[in-house]
Structure formats: structure tokens, C-alpha cells
N, C-alpha and C positions, 0 to 999 in steps of 0.2 A: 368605776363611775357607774352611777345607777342609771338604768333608763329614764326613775322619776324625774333627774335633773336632763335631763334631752327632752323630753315631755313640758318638762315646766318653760325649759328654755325656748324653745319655740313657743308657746303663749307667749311669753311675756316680751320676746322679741314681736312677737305678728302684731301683738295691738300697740307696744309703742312704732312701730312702723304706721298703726292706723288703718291695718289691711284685715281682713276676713278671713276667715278657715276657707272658704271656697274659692276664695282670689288667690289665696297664696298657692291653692292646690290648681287653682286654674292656669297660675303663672307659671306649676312645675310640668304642667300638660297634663293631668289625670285628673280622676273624676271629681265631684265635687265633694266626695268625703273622705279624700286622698291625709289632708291634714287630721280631719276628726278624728277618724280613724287610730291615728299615730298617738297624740294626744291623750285620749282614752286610753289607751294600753291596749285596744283590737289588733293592731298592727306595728311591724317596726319596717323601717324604711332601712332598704340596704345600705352600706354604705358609700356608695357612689352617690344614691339619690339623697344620703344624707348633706353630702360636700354640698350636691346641687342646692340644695334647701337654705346651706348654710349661706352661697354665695347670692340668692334671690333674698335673703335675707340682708344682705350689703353688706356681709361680716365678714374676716376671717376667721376659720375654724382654730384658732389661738385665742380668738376673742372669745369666738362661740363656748369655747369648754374652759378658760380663763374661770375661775370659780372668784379670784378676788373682783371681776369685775360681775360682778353677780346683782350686785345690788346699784352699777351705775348703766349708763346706757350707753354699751357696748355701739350701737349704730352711731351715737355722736362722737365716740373716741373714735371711729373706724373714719371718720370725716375727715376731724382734724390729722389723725397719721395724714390721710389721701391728700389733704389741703396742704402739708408742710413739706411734703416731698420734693415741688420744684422751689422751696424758696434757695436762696443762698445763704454762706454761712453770716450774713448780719443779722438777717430775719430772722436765724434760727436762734440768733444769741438774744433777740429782743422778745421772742417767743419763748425764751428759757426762762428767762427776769421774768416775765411775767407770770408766768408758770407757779417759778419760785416764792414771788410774791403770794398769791392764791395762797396757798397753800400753807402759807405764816399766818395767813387771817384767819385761817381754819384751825 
């Protein structure tokens, strides 16, 4: 895996989140060109502080490096997992059908 795709991934995750280079970098506690930085190609962030970045991001690092999810928005899939987890198994059978449906119209 290239860095270009860890680079692009964090853009394209921060602004659909709607957040800043200096918000995300201020959310991780470091300076305010903590992100720029990364982004550019001046820096690479360890990988602890990469987990970190990933999880301030509301993702899992599955999502995050997930390349077929590359072009959907990995933050909304990460919702719905989060949101299906307490249902029971009816909801999850009417949440399949519907799924399934979607997905025939496509």
C-alpha cells in the first residue's frame, strides 16, 4: 500500500466529515499542521498515531484501508454497522430485505 492512498484517505475522509486540517490535528492534540503535514508527503505519522487518526475519524482501520470501499463513504457504512449491532435477529432480517432490495435496483 502506498502512502499516496493513506494521504488521499485522510482528505477525503476529513472533508466528508466536514472538519479542517487544523481541527482534525487539534482533535489529535498536536500542532496545527499536524494533518498538513501528513497529507503533503512532509511527514508520516507513526503508527499508533495513525490508529489514533483513524479512530477520530469514526472509522475502523478495516474501513479505513478497505480500498473497495474507496469510492463510498466509509463514515456512513461505519454508522450503520454501529446502528445494527443492538438490533435483534428480526430487524436484522428486515434490514437484509432491504439491503437486498437496494441493491437489485442498482
Amino acid at each position: 500500500m502506498e502512502m499516496d492512498f493513506i494521504r488521499n484517505r485522510i482528505t477525503e475522509l476529513r472533508v466528508k466529515k466536514g472538519i479542517s486540517e487544523y481541527q482534525l490535528s487539534y482533535d489529535l492534540g498536536h500542532s496545527k499542521n499536524y494533518i498538513h503535514n501528513i497529507v503533503t508527503g512532509y511527514s508520516q505519522p507513526s503508527v499508533k498515531e495513525l490508529l489514533y487518526l483513524i479512530d477520530t475519524l469514526g472509522i475502523t482501520p478495516r474501513l479505513f484501508f478497505d480500498e473497495e470501499t474507496e469510492y463510498r463513504n466509509p463514515i456512513l457504512v461505519q454508522e450503520i454497522i454501529d446502528g445494527i449491532k443492538s438490533m435483534n435477529d428480526q430487524d436484522l432480517e428486515a434490514v437484509l430485505l432491504m439491503v437486498r432490495r437496494l441493491n437489485e435496483k442498482n
